[in-house]
N, C-alpha and C positions, 0 to 999 in steps of 0.2 A: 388795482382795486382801491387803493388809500386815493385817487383822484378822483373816480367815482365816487366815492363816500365826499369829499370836499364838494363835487359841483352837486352833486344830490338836493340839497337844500335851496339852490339858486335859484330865484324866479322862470318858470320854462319858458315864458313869452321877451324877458327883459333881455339885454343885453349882456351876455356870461360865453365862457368860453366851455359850457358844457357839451353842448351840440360835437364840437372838437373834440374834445376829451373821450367820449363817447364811442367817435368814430376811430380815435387813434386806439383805443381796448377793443374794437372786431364788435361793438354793436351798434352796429350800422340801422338798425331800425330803431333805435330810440334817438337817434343823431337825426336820422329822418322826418321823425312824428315831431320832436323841438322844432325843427327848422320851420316844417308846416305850421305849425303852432304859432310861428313869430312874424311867417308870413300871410297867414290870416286876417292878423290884429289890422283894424282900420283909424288911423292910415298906417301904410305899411312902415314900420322903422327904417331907419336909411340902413341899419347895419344887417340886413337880410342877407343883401349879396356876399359882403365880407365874410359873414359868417358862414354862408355856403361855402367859399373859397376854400375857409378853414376845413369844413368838412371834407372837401374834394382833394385837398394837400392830403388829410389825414387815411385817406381812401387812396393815396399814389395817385390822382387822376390831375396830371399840370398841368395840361390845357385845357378843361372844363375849370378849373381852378383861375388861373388865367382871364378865363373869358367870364366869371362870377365877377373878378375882379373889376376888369375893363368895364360891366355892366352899372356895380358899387361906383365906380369913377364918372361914369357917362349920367349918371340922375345922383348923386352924391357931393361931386366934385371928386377931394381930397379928402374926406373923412374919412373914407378905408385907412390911411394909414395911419392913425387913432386908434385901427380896433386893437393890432396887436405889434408889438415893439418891431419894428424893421429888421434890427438885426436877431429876432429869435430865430432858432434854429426851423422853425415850421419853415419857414419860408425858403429853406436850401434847398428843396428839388426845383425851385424858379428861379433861383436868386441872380443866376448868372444869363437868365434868360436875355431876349430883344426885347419880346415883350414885358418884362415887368421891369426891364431900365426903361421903357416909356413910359410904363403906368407910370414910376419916380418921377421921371423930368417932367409928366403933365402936371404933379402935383407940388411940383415946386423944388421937389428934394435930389439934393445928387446922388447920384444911384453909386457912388462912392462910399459914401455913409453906409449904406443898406449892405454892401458888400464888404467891407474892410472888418476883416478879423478885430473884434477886442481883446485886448491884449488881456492875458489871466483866466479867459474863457472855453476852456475846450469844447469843438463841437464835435 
């Protein structure tokens, strides 16, 4: 509830990690109507796809997740991994995947990084 109350106020169209936040608290139709919302705007922001990603992590769904991703990467480049820190924990139902050491190594980064525990951080 206290992160609802934080992303509440965020722009619905801009770039926010409410759409996430939303999905990760079970309301999945207001993660929905944001995401529509930001892929409407003309021209579309690059961060749509990541941000669906986010949502489809937050929803358990890896390979729809995945494949948001490779989409953000194929008309993006590497800007996905911008939107949210590599090593956060959203990212651990992928982390160890094929595919998202390739999204890494397309985008430049050792998929080393994205996996290697920080030290002092419990997941």
């Amino acid at each position: 509830a206290a992160a609802i109350r934080l992303v509440a106020g965020q722009s619905p169209t801009g770039m926010t990690n409410g759409p996430y936040v939303y999905a990760k608290a079970g309301d999945t139709a207001t993660a929905n109507r944001l995401l529509r919302d930001m892929a409407a705007r003309s021209p579309q922001p690059w961060f749509v796809d990541a941000e669906k990603a986010s949502v489809l992590l937050a929803k358990t769904d890896s390979a729809g997740a995945l494949s948001a991703l490779e989409r953000s990467a194929a008309t993006s480049g590497a800007m996905w991994i911008s939107f949210v820190p590599l090593r956060d924990p959203m990212y651990d139902p992928i982390r160890h995947t094929a595919r998202f050491a390739a999204l890494l190594r397309q985008a430049g980064v050792d998929p080393k990084i994205a996996t290697t525990p920080v030290p002092g951080i419990g997941r």
